[in-house]
C-alpha atoms as an extended CHARMM CRD file, in Angstrom:
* protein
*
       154  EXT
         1         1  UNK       CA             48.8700000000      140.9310000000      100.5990000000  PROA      1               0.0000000000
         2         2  UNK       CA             52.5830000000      141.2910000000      101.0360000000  PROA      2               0.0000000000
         3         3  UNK       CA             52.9670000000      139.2630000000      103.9050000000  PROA      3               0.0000000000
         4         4  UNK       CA             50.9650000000      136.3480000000      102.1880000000  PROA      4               0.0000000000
         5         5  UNK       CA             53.0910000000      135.4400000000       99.4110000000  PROA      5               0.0000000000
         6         6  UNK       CA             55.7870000000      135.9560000000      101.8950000000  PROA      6               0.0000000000
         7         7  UNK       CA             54.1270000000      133.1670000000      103.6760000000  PROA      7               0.0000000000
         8         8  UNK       CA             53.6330000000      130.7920000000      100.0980000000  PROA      8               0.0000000000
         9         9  UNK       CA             56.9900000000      131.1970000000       98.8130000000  PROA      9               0.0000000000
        10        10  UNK       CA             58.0660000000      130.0190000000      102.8180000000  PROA      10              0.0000000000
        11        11  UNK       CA             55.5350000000      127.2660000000      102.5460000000  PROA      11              0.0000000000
        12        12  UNK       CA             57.1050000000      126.7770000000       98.8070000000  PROA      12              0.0000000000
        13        13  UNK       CA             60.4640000000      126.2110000000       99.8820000000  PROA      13              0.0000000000
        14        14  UNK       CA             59.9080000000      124.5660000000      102.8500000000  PROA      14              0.0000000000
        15        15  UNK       CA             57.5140000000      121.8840000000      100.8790000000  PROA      15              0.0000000000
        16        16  UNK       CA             60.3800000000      121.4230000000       98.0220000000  PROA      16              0.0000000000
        17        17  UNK       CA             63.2770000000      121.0340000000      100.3170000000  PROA      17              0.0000000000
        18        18  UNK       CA             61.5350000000      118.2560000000      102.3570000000  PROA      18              0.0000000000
        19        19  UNK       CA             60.7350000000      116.2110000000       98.9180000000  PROA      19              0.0000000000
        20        20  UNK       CA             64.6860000000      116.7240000000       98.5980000000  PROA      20              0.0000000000
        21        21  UNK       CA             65.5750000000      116.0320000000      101.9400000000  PROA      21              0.0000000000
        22        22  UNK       CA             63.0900000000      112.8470000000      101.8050000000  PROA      22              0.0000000000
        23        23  UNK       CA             64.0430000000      110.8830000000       98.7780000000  PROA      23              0.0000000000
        24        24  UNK       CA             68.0090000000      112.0650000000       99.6700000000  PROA      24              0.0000000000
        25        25  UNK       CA             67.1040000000      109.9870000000      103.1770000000  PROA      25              0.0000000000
        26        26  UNK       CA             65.4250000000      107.2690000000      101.3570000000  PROA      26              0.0000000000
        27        27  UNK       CA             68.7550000000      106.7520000000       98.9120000000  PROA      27              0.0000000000
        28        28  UNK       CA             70.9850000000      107.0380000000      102.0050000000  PROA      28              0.0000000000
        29        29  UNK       CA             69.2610000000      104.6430000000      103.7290000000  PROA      29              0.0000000000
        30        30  UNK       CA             69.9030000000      101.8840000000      100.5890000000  PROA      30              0.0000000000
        31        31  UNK       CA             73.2660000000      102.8460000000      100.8820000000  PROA      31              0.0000000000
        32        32  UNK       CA             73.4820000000      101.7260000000      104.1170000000  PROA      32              0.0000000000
        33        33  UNK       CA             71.8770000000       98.2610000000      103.7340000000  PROA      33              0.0000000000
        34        34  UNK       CA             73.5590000000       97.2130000000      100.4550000000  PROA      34              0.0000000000
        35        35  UNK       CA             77.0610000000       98.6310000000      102.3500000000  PROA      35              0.0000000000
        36        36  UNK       CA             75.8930000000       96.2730000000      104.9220000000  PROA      36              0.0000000000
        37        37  UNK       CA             74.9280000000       93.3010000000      102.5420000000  PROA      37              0.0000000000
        38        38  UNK       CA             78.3260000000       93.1430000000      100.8770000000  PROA      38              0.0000000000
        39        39  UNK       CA             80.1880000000       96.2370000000      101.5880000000  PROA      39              0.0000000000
        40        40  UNK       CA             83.5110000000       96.7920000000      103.2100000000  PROA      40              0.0000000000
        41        41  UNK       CA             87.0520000000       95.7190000000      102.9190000000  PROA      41              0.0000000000
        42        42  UNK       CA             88.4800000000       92.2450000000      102.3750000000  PROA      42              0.0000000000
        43        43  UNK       CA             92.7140000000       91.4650000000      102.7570000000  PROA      43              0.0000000000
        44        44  UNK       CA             93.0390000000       88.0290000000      100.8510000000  PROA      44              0.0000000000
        45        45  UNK       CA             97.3640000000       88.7120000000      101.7160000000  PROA      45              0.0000000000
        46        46  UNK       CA             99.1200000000       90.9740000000      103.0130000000  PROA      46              0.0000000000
        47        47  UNK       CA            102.0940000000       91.8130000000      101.0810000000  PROA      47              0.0000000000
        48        48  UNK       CA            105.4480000000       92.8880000000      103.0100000000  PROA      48              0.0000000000
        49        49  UNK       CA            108.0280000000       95.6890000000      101.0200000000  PROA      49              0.0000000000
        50        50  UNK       CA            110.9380000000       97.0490000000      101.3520000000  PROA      50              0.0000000000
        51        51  UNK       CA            110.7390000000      101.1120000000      102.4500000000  PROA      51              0.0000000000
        52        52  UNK       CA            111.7660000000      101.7080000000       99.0890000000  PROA      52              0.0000000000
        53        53  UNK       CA            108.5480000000      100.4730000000       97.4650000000  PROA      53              0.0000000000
        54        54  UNK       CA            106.8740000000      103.7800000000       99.1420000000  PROA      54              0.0000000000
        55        55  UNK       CA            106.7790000000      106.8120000000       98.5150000000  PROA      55              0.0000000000
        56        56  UNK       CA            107.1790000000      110.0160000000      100.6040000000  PROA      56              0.0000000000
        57        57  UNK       CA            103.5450000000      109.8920000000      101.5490000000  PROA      57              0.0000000000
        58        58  UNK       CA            103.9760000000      106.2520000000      102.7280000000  PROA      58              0.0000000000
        59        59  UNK       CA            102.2060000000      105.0570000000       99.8490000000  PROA      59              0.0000000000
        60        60  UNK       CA            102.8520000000      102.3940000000       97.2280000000  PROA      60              0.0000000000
        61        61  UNK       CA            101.5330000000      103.5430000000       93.7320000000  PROA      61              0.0000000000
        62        62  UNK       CA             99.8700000000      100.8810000000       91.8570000000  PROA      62              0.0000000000
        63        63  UNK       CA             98.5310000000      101.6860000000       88.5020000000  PROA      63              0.0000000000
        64        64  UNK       CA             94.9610000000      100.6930000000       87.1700000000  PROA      64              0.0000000000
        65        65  UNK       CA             95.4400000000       97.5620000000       84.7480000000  PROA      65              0.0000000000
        66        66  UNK       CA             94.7210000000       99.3940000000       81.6380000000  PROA      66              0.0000000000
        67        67  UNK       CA             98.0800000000      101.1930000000       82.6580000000  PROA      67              0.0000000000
        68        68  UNK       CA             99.9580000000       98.5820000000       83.8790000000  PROA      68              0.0000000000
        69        69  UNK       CA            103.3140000000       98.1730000000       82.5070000000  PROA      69              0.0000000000
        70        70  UNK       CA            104.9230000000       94.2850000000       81.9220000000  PROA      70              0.0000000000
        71        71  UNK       CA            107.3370000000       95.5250000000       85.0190000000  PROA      71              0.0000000000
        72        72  UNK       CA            104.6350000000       96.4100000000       87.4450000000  PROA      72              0.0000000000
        73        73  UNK       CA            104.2650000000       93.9300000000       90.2210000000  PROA      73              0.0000000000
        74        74  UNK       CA            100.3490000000       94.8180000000       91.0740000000  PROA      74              0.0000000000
        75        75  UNK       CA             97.7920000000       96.5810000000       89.3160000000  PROA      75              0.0000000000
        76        76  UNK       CA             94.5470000000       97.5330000000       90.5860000000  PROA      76              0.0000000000
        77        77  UNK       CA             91.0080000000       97.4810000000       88.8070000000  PROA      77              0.0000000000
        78        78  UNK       CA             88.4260000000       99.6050000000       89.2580000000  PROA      78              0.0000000000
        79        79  UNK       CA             84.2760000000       98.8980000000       88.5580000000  PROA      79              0.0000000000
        80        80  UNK       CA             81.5520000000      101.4570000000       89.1050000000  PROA      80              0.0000000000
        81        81  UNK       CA             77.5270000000       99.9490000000       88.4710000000  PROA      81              0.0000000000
        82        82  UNK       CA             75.3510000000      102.6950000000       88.7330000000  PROA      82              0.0000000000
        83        83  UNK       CA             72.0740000000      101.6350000000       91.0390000000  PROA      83              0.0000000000
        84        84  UNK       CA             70.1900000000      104.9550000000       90.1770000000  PROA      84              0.0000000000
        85        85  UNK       CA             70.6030000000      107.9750000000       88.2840000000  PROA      85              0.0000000000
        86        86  UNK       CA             69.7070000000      111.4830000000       88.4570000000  PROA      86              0.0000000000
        87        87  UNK       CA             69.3560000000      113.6540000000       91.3760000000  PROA      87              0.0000000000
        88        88  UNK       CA             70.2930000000      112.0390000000       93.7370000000  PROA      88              0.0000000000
        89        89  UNK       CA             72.4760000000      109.2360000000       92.2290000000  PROA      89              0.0000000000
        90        90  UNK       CA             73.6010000000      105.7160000000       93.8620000000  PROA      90              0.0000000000
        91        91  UNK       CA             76.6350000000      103.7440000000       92.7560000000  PROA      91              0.0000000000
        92        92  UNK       CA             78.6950000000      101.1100000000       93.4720000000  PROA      92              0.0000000000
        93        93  UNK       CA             82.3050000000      100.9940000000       93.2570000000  PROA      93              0.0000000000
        94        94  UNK       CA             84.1080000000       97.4890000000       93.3460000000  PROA      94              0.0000000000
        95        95  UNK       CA             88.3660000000       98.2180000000       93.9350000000  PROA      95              0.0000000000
        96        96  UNK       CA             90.1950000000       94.9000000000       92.8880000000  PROA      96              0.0000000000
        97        97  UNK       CA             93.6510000000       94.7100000000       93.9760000000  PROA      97              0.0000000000
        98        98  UNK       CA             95.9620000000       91.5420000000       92.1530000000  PROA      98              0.0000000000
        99        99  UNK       CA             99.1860000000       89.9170000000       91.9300000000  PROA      99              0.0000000000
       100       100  UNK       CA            100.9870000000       90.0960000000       88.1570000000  PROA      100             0.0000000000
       101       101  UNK       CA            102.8390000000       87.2750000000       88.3590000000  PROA      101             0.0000000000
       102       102  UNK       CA            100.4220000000       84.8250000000       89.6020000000  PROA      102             0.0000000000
       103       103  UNK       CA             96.9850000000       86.6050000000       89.1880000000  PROA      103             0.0000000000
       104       104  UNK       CA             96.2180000000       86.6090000000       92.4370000000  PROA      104             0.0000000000
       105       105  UNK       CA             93.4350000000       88.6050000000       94.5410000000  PROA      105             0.0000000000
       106       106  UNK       CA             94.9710000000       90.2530000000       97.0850000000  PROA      106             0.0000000000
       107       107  UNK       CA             91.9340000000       92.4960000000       98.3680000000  PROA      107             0.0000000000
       108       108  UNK       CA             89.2850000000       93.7490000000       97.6140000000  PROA      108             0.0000000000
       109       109  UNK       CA             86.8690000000       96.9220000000       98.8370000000  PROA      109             0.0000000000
       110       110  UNK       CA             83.3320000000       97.6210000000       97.8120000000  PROA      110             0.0000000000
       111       111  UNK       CA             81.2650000000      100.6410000000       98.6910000000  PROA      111             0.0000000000
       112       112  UNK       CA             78.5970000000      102.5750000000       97.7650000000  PROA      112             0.0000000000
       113       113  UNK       CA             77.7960000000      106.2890000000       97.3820000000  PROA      113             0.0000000000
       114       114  UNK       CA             75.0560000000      108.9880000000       97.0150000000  PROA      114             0.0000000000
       115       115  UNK       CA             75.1590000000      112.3930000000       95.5020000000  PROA      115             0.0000000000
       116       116  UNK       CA             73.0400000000      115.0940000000       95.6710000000  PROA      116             0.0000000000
       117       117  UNK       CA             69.5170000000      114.8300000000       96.3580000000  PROA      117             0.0000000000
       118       118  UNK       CA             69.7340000000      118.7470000000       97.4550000000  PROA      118             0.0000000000
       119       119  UNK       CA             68.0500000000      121.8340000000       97.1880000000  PROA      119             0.0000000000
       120       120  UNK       CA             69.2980000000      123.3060000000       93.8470000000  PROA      120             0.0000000000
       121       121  UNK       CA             72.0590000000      126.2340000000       94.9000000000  PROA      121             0.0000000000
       122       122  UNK       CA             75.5840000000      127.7250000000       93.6720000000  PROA      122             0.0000000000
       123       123  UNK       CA             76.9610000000      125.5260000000       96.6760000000  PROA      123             0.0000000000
       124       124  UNK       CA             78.4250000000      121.9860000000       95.9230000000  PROA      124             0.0000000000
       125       125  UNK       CA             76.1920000000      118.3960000000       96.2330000000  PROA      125             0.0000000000
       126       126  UNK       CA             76.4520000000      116.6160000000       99.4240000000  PROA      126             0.0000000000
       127       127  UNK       CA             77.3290000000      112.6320000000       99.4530000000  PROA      127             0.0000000000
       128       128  UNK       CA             77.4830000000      110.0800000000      101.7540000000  PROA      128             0.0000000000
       129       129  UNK       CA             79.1470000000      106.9910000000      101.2280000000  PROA      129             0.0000000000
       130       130  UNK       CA             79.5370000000      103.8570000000      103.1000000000  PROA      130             0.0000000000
       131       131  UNK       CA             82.0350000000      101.9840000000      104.2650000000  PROA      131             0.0000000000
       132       132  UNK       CA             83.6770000000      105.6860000000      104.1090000000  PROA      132             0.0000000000
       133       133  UNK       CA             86.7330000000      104.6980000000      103.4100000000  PROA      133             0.0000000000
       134       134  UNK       CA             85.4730000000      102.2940000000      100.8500000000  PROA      134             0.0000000000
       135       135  UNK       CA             88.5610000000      103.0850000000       98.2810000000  PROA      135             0.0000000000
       136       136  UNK       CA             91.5580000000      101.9480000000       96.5460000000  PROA      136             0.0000000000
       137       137  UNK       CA             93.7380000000      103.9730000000       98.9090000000  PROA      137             0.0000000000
       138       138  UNK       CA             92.2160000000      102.3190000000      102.0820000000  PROA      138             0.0000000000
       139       139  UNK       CA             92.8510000000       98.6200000000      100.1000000000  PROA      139             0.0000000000
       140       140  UNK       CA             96.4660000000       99.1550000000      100.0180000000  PROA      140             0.0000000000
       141       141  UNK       CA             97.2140000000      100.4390000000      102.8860000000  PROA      141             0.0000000000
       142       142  UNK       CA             95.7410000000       97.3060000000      104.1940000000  PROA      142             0.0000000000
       143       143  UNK       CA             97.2600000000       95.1540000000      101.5290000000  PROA      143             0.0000000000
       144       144  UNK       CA            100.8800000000       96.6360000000      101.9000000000  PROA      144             0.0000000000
       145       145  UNK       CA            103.2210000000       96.7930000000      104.8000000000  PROA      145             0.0000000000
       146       146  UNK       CA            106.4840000000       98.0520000000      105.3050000000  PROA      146             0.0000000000
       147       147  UNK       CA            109.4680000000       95.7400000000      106.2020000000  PROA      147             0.0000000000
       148       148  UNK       CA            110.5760000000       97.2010000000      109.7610000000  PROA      148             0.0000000000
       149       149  UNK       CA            114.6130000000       97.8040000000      109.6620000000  PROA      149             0.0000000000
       150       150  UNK       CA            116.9170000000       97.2320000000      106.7640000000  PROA      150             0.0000000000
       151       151  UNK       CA            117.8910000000       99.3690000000      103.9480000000  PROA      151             0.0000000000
       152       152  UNK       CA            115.3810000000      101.6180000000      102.7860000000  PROA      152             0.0000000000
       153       153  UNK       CA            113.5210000000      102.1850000000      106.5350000000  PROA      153             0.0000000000
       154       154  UNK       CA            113.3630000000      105.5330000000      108.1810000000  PROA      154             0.0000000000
């Protein structure tokens, strides 16, 4: 008797973790064609600084608009559409990188992630996204380069 509702609470689990593990492959899988359809990076310019515009990570900080000051030179904006909600979820995140003085787009990155779709557990949701660097972070270190020589350069 024992060793058959050993057996259903095996065939219990196993049966719930491949519904998870089926609709988390189905939503991965639709993150891979829309990443495909319109996903990925795009440099409209690429912007040349002085070593002085980075900071000691090599990294030029560029606020969101909302926080943009009048004396910031770029600001960045940031849209997420959610394509499905729940367990898992699928979103899209659209990174928008422009010019204050003139207005102008000077990249852009788009991506799209899933989270969770897992087995319920004190352990943290998986995710995959795609492109996986798909982020504002990736953008400008595209967008920006460093001057080589002069005042400022290591």
């Amino acid at each position: 008797m024992k060793r058959m509702w050993a057996l259903m609470a095996v065939a219990g689990v196993v049966l719930s973790t491949s519904g998870c593990e089926r609709e988390k492959n189905q939503v991965d899988a639709e993150v891979r064609r829309l990443c495909k359809q319109d996903g990925g990076i795009s440099v409209h310019e690429t912007i040349v600084l002085s070593g002085s515009s980075f900071d000691k990570f090599g990294v030029v900080q560029v606020p969101l608009r909302r926080n943009a000051k009048p004396s910031d030179a770029f600001f960045y904006e940031w849209e997420t559409t959610y394509i499905k909600r729940g367990n898992p979820e699928m979103w899209r995140n659209h990174f928008r990188l422009t010019r204050v003085k003139d207005g102008k787009l000077l990249g852009e990155v788009i991506s799209y992630t899933r989270r969770g779709g897992d087995l319920p557990g004190p352990w943290h949701e998986s995710s995959f996204t795609c492109p996986p660097d798909g982020d504002i972070s990736t953008l400008k270190q595209r967008v920006f380069a460093k001057t080589v020589g002069g005042p400022g350069n290591e």
